[in-house]
PAZAPA-4460 file (N, C-alpha, C; in steps of 0.05 Angstrom, whole numbers, plus 32768, in hexadecimal, padded with zeros to 4 digits):
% residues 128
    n_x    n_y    n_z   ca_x   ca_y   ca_z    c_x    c_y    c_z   seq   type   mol
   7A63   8E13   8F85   7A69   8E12   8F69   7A75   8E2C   8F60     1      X     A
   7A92   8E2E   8F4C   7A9A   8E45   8F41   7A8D   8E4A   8F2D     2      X     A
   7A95   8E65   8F1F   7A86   8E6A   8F10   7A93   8E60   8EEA     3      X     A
   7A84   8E5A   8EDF   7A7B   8E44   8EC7   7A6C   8E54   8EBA     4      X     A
   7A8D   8E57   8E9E   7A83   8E6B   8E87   7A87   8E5D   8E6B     5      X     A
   7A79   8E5E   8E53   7A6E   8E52   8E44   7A6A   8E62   8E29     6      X     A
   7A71   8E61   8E18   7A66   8E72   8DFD   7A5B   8E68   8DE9     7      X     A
   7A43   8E6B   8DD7   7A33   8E58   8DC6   7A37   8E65   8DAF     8      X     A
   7A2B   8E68   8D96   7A31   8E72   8D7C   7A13   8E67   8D6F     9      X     A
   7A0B   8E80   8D5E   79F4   8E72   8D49   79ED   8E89   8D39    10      X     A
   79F9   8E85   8D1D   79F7   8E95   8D09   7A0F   8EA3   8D0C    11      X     A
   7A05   8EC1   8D11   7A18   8ED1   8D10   7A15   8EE2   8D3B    12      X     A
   7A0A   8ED1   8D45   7A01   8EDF   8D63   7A19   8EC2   8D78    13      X     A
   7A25   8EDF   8D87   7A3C   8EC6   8D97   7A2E   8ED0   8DB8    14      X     A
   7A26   8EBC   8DC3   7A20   8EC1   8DE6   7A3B   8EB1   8DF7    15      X     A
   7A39   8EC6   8E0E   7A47   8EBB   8E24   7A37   8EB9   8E39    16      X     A
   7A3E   8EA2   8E42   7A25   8E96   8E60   7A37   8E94   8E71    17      X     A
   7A33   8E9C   8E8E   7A3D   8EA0   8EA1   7A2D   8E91   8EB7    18      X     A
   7A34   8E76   8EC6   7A1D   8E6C   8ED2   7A30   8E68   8EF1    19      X     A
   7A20   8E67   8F0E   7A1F   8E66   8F21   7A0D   8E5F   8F2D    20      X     A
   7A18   8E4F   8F41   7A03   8E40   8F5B   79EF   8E5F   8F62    21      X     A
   79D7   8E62   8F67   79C0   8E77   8F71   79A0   8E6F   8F6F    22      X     A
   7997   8E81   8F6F   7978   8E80   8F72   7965   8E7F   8F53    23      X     A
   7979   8E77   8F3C   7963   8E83   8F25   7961   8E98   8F11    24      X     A
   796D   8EB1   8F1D   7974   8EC3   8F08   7980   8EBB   8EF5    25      X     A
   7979   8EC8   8EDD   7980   8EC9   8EBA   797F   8EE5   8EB0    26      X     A
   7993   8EF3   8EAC   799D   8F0E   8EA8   7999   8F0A   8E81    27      X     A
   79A1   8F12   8E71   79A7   8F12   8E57   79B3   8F34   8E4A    28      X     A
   79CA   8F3B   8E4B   79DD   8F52   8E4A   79C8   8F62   8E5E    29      X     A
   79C7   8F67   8E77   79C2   8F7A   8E85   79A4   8F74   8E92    30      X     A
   7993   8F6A   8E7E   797B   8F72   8E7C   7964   8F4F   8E83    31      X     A
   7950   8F57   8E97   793D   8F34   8E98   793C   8F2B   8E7F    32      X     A
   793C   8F09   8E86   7941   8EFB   8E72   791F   8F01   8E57    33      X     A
   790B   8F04   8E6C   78E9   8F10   8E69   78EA   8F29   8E56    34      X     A
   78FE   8F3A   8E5F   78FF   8F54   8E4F   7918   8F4B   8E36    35      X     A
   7929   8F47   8E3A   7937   8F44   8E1A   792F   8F2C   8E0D    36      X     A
   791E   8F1C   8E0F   7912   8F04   8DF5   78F0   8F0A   8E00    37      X     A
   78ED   8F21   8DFB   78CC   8F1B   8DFD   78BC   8F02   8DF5    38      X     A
   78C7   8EF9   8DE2   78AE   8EE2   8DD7   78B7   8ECD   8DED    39      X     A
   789C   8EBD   8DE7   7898   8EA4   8DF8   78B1   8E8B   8DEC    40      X     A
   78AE   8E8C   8DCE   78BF   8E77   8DC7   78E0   8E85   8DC9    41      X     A
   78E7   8E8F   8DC5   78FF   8E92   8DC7   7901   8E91   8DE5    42      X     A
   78EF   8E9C   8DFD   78F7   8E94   8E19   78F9   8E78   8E1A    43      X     A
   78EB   8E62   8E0E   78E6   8E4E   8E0D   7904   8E42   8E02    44      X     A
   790C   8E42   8DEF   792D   8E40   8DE4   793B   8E46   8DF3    45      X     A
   793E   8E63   8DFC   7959   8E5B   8E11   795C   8E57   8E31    46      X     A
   7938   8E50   8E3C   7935   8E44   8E4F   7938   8E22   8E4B    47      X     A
   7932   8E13   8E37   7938   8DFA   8E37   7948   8DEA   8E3F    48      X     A
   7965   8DF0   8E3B   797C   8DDE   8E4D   7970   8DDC   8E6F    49      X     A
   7963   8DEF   8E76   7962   8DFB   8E98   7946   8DE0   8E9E    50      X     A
   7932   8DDA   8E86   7918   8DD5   8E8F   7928   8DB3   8E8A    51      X     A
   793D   8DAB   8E78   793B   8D8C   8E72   7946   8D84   8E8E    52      X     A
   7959   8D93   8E99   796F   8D87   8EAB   7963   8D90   8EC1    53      X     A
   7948   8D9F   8ECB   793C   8DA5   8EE4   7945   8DB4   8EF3    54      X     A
   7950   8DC7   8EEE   7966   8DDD   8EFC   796C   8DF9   8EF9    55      X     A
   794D   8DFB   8EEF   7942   8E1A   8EED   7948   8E31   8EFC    56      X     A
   793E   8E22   8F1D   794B   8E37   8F37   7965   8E30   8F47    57      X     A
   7975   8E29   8F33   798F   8E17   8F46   79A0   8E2C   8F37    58      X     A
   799F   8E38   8F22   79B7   8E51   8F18   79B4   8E6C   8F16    59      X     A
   79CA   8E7C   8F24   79C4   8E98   8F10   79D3   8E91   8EF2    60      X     A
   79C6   8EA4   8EE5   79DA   8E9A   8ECE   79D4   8EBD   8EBE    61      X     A
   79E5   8EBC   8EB5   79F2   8EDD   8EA8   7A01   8EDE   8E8E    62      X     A
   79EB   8EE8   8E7C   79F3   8EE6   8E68   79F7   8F02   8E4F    63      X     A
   7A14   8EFE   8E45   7A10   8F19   8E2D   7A16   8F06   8E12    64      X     A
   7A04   8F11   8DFB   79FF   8F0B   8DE9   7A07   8F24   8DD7    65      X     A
   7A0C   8F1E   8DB8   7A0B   8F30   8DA3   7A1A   8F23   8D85    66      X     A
   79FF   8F3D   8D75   7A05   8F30   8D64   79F6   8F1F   8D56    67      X     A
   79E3   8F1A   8D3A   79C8   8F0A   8D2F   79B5   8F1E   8D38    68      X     A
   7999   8F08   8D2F   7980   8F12   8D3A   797D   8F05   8D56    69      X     A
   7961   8F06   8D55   795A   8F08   8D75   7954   8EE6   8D78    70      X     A
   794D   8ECE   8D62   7954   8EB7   8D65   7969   8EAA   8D62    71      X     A
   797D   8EB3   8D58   7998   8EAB   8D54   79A5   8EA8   8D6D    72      X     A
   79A4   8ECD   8D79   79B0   8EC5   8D98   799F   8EBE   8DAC    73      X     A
   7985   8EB8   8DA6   7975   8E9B   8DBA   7986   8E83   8DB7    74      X     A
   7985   8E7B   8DA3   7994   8E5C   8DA1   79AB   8E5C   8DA7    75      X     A
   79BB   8E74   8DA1   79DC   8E76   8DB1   79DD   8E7A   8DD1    76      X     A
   79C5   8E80   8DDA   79CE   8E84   8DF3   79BE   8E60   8E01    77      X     A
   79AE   8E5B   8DF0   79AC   8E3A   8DF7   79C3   8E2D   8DF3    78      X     A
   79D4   8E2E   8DE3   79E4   8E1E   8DDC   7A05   8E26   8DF2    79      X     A
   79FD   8E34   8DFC   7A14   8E3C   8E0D   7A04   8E32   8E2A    80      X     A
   79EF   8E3B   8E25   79E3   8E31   8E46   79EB   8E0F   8E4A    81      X     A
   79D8   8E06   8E34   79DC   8DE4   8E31   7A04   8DE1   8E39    82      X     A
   7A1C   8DEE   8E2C   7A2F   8DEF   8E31   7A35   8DE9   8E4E    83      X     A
   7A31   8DFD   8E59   7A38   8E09   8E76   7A2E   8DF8   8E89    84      X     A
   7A0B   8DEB   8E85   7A06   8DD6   8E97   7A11   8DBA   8E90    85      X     A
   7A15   8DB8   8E7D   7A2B   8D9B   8E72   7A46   8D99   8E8A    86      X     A
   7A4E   8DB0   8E8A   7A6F   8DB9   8E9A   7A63   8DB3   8EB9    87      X     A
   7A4A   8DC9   8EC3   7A47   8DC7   8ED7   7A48   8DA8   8EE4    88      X     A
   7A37   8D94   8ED0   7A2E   8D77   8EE0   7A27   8D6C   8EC3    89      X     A
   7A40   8D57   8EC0   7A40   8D4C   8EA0   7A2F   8D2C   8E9D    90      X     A
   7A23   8D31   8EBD   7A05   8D1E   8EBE   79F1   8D22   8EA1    91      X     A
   79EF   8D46   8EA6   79DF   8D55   8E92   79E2   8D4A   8E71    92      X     A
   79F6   8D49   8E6A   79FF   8D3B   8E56   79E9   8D28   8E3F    93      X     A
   79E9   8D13   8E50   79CE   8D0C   8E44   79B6   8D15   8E34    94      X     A
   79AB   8D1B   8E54   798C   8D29   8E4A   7996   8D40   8E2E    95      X     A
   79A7   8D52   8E2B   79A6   8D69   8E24   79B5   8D5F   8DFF    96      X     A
   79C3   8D49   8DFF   79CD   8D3E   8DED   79B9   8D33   8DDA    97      X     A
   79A7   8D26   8DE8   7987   8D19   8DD4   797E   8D3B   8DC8    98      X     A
   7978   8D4E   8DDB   796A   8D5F   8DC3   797E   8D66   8DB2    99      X     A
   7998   8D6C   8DB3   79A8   8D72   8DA1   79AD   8D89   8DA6   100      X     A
   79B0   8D96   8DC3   79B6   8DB0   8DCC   79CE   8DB9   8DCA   101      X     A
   79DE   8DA2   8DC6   79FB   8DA1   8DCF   7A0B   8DA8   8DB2   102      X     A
   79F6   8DA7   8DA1   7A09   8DA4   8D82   7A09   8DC3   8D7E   103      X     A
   7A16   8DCF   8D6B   7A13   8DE6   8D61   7A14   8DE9   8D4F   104      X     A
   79FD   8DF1   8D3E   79EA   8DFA   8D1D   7A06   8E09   8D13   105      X     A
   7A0B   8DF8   8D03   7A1D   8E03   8CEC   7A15   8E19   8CD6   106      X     A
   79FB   8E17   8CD7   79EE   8E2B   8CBB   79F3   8E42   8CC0   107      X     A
   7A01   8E55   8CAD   7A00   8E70   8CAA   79F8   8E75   8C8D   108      X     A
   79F6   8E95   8C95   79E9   8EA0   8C7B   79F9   8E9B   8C5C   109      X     A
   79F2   8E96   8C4F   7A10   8E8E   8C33   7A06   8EAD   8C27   110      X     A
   7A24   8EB3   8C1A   7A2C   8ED0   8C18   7A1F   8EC3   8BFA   111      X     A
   7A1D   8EEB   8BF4   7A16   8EF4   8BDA   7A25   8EEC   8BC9   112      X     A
   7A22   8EE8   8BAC   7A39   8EDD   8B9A   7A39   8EFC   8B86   113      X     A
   7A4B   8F04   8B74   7A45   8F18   8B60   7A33   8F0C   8B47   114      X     A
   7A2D   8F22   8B39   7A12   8F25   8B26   7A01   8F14   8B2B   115      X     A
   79FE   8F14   8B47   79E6   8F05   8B50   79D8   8F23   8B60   116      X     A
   79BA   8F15   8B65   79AD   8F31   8B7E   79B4   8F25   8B97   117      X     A
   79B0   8F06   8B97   79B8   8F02   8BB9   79CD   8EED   8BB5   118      X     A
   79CB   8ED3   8BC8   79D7   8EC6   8BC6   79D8   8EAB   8BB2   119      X     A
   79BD   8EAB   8BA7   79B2   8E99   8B97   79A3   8EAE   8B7D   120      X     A
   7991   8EBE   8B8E   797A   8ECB   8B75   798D   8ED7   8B61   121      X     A
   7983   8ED1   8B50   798B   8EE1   8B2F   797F   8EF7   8B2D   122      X     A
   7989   8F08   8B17   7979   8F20   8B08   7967   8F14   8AFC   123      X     A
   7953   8F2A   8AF8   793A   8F21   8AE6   7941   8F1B   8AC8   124      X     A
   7946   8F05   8ABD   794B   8EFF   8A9F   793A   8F04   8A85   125      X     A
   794F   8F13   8A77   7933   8F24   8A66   7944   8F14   8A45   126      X     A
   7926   8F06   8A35   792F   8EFB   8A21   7939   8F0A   8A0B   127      X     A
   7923   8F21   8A08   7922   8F35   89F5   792D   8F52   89FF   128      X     A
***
């Protein structure tokens, strides 16, 4: 298998996934996938495409990210992973289509408007 590259988007965080036939490694810009998403759920997010389709130790896969917080580019680098194994074997397709891996979350932040404080909140209204 050549190598099968992929880019996801969520919010304002863009990943590129880099996947190849190997033993299992998951890089994320330089660093174990264990050390840059410490938490359990976000390992859990962008290990998911790997656990539906059974093919956890069948890739290296190498990934740089940037850009959002630290769940934004979880789900971008799911959504590129889910990508990349779609390309690899569009068997995958399926399974990965029911959770809805394959779509990509349109929501971003909605900008500030003027004589407003944010994008919605008002000043404090004073009668008197």
């Amino acid at each position: 298998m050549e190598l099968v590259n992929t880019s996801g988007r969520r919010k304002t965080s863009i990943a590129r996934v880099f996947v190849k036939s190997g033993k299992g490694n998951f890089t994320v810009n330089n660093k174990d996938l264990n050390k840059y998403f410490p938490s359990p759920i976000l390992q859990y997010k962008v290990l998911q495409p790997l656990k539906l389709t059974d093919t956890e130790k069948n890739y290296d896969i190498k990934v740089t990210v940037k850009g959002g917080g630290s769940t934004g580019q979880a789900e971008s680098v799911r959504l590129a992973l889910s990508k990349a194994l779609n390309k690899v074997n569009n068997d995958f397709r399926k399974v990965l289509k029911e959770d809805g891996l394959l779509t990509r979350d349109p929501r971003m932040v909605e900008r500030k408007k003027y004589g407003k404080k944010k994008a919605r909140k008002k000043f404090q209204f004073s009668k008197r």
